[in-house]
C-alpha positions in Angstrom: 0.5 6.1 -13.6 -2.5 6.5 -11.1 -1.1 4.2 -9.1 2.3 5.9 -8.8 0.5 9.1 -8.1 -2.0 7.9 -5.6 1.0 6.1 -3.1 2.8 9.8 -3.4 0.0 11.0 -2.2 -0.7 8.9 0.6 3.0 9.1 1.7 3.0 12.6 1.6 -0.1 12.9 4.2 1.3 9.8 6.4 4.6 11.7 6.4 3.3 15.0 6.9 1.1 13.7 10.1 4.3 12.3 11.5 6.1 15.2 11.5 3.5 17.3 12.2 3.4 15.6 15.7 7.1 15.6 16.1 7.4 19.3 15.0 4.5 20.0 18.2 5.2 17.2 21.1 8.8 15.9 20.5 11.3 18.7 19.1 14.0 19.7 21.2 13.6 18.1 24.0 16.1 15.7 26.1 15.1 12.4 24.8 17.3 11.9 21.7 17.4 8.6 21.2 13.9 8.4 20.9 13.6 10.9 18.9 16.1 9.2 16.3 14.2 5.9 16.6 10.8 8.1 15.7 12.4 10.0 12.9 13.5 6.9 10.9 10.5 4.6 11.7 8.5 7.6 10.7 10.0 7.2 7.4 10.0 4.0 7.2 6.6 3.9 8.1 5.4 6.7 5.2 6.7 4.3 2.5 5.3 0.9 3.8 2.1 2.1 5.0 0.9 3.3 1.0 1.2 -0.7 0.0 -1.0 -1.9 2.9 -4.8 -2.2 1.7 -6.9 0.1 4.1 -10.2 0.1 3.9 -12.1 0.4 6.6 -14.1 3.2 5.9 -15.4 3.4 2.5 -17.7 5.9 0.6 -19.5 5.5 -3.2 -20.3 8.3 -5.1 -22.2 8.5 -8.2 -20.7 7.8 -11.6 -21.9 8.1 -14.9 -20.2 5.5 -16.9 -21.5 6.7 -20.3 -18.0 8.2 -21.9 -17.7 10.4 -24.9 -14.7 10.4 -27.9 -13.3 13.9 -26.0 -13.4 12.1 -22.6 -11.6 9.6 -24.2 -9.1 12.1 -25.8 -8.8 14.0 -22.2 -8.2 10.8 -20.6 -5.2 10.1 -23.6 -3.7 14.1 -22.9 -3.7 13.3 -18.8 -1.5 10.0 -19.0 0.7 11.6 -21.3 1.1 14.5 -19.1 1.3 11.7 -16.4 4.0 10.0 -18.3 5.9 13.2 -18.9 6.1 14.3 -14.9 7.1 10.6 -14.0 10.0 10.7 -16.3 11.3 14.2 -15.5 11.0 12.9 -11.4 12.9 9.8 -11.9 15.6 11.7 -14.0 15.8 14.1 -11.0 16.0 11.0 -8.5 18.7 9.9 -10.4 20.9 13.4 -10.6 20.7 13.3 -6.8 21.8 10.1 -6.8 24.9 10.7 -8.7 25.7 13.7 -6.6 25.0 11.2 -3.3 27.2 8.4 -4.6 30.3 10.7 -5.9 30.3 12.4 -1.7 30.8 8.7 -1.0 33.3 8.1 -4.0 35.1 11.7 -2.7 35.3 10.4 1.1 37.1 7.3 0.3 39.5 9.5 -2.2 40.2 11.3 0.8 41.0 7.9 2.6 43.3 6.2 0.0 45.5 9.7 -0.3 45.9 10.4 3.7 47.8 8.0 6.2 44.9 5.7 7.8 45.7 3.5 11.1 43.7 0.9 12.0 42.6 1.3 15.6 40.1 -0.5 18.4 36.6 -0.1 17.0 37.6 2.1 13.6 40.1 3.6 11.5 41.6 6.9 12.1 42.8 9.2 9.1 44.9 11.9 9.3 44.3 14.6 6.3 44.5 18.1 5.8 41.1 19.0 4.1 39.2 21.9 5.5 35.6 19.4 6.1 37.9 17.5 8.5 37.2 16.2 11.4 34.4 14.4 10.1 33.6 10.6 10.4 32.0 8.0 7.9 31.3 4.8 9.1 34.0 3.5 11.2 36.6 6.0 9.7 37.2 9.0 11.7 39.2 11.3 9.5 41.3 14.1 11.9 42.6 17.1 10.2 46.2 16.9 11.2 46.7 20.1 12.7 44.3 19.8 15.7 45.4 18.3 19.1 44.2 15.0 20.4 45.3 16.3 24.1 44.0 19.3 24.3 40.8 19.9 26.2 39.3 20.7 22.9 40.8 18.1 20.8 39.2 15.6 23.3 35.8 17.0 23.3 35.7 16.5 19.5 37.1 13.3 19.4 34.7 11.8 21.4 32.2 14.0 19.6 33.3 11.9 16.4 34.0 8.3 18.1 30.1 8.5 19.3 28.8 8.6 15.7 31.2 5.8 14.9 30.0 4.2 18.0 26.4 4.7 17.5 26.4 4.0 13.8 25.2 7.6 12.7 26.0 6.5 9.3 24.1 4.3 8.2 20.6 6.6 9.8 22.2 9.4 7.0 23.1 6.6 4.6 18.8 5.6 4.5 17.3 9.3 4.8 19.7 10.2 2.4 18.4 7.5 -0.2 14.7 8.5 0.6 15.2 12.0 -0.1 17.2 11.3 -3.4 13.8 8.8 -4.7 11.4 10.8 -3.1 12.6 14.2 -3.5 9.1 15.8 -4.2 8.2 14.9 -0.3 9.1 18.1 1.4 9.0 15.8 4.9 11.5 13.7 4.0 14.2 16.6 3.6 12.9 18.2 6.7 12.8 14.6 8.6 16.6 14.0 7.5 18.0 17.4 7.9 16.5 16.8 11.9 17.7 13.5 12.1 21.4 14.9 11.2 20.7 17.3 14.4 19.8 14.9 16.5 22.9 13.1 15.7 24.4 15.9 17.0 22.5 16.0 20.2 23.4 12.9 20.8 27.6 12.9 20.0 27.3 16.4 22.3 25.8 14.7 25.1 28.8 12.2 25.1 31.3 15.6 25.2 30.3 17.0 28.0 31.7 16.1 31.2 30.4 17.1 34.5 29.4 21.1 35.0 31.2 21.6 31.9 28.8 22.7 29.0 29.9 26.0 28.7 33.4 24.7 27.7 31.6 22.6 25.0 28.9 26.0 23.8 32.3 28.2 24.0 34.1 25.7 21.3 31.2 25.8 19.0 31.2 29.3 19.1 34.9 29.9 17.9 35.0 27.0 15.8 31.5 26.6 13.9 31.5 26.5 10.2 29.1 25.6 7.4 29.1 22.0 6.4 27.9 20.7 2.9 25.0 19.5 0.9 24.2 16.1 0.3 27.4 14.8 2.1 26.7 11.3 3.9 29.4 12.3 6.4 29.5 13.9 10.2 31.3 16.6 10.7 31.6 18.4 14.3 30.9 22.2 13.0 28.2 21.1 10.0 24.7 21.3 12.1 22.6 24.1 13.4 24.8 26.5 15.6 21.7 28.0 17.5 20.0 24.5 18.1 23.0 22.7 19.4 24.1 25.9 21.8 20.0 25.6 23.3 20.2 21.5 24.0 23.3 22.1 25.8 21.7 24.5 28.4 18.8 22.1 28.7 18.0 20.3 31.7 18.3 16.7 31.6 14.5 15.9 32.7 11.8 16.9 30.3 8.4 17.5 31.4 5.7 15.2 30.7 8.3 12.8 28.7 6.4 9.3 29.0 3.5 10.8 27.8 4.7 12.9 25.2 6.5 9.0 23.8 3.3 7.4 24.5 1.4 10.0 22.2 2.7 8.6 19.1 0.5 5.7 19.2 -3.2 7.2 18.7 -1.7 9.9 16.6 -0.3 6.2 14.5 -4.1 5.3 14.7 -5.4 8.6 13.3 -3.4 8.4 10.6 -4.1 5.0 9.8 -7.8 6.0 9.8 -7.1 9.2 7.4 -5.5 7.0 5.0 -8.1 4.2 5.0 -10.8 6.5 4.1 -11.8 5.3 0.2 -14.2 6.5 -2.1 -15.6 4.0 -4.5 -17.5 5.0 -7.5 -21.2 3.7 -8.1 -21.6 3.0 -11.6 -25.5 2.8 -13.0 -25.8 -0.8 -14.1 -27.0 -1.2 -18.1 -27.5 -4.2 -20.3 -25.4 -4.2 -22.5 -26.6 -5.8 -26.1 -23.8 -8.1 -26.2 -24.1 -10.0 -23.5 -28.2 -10.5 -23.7 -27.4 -12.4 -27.3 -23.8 -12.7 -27.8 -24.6 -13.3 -31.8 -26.3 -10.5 -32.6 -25.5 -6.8 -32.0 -27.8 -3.4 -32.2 -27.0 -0.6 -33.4 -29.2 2.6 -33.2 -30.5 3.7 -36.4 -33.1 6.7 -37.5 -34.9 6.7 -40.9 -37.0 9.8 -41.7 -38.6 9.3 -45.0 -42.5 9.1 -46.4 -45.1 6.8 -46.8 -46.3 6.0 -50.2 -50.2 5.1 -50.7 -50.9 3.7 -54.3 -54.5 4.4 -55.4 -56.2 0.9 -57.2 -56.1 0.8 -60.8 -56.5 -1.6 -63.7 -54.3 0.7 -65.9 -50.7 1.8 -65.3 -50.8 4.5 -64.0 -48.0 6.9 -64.1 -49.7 10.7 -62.8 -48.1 10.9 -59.2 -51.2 12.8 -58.4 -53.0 9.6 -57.7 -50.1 9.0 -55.1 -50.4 10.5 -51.3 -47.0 11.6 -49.2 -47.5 11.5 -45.5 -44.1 12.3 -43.6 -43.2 9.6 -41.5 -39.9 8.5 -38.8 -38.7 5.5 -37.3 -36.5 5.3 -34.8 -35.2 1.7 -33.3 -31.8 -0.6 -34.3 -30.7 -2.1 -36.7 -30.2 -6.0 -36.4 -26.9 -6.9 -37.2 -26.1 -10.5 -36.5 -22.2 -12.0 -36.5 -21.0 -15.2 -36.5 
């Protein structure tokens, strides 16, 4: 169970230091494909860094090896306790699992009851539920009473075709999955919910034609809605209203971009350093009686008792006032030999 705990642990600070960086150098800011590579290598990176021995810097502490019966029976409580937490954390992994996997089971519902048409590069559905348009994979699914020729329709069309395009899925379909198994990581939620915006970012970008993003802000305004939790799908009004409106006015240069990119790799280093850092403990070396003669054994003993001096005599004797009592205690082992 230490084991289990420990790689948490060191997830949660690889994790943390990631995002702590992208929160502070690369957040909103024009370079959104980068920023959607970061996001998912920093995940990636959080769960296979934990398995990779590190350690370089290592520190031993004192340790007293000598344990007692209530050590023992503290030691017994804490992996019960242990044992308890990793259960109720798996069963809540797997309820967010089920509610994942029945969004996916609900999408392709959606599919089999609406008229689908197979077209160049993905599959468009016509349907009439109020999430649509939304796309999942290579289905785009178009509510049916919105225009395709419209200057609107277009914009979110494309909006749609560039997740489909760049395979926004499967980036949802992984942080998704992480969050579900590792939903005690508070990073993980925050590093999908930001990889879903940049998403966004990214399918706006490809909307908006020259000197026109203030048709593209007006849309959102008039047409944003809420979107859903959990749902492995893209929808055009299901992201952050405010955030969306602000990358739209932005510039296309940022300042200091290269260096902001190249500022992942020491902050990579320091965390590799922070994680190496080990502390051994430095146990006082005893013989033990067991391996000095492997046939005998000794086991502390005490005897407190008196010793008896008999006076000479020819005759017996029976007056105990010719005996003297002079108190008397031994302490050593008792030899106990085994075969």
């Amino acid at each position: 169970m230490e084991i289990i705990f420990f790689y948490l642990f060191k997830a949660f600070i690889a994790s943390g230091i990631l995002w702590l960086y992208y929160w502070l150098v690369l957040r909103n800011k024009s370079f959104h494909s980068y920023n959607r590579f970061y996001l998912l290598a920093s995940m990636f990176m959080s769960l296979i860094i934990p398995f990779v021995p590190l350690d370089w810097l290592q520190f031993q502490a004192a340790k007293n090896i000598g344990v007692s019966f209530s050590a023992q029976v503290q030691a017994a409580n804490r992996f019960n306790t242990a044992f308890l937490l990793c259960g109720v954390g798996i069963l809540i992994s797997c309820i967010l699992l089920f509610l994942f996997v029945s969004k996916i089971f609900w999408i392709y519902r959606v599919k089999a009851k609406s008229r689908h048409t197979a077209m160049q590069g993905y599959v468009l559905v016509e349907t009439t539920v109020k999430q649509a348009p939304f796309s999942f994979l290579n289905n785009l699914f178009w509510k049916q009473e919105l225009s395709m020729t419209d200057a609107n329709g277009k914009k979110i069309f494309n909006h749609e075709l560039t997740h489909i395009l760049q395979k926004h899925t499967y980036d949802k379909l992984f942080a998704q999955i992480v969050c579900c198994v590792f939903w005690i990581n508070p990073f993980y939620w925050l590093m999908q919910k930001e990889l879903n915006t940049i998403h966004e970012f990214i399918a706006d970008a490809s909307c908006i034609e020259q000197g026109n993003r203030e048709g593209l802000a007006t849309m959102l305004l008039y047409a944003y809605d809420e979107g859903s939790y959990l749902s492995p799908s893209h929808s055009f009004f299901s992201s952050s209203l405010s955030r969306r409106l602000q990358v739209i006015g932005l510039s296309g240069k940022t300042s200091y971009s290269l260096f902001r990119k190249l500022l992942a790799i020491p902050v990579i280093l320091i965390m590799l350093i922070i994680l190496s850092v080990t502390v051994t403990a430095q146990r006082d070396v005893k013989i033990n009686p067991e391996t000095v003669n492997k046939k005998q054994s000794n086991e502390p003993i005490t005897v407190i008792g008196y010793k008896t001096n008999k006076k000479p005599s020819l005759k017996m004797n029976t007056d105990k006032s010719n005996q003297t009592k002079e108190p008397i205690t031994v302490t050593g082992y008792k030899l106990k030999k085994t075969n």
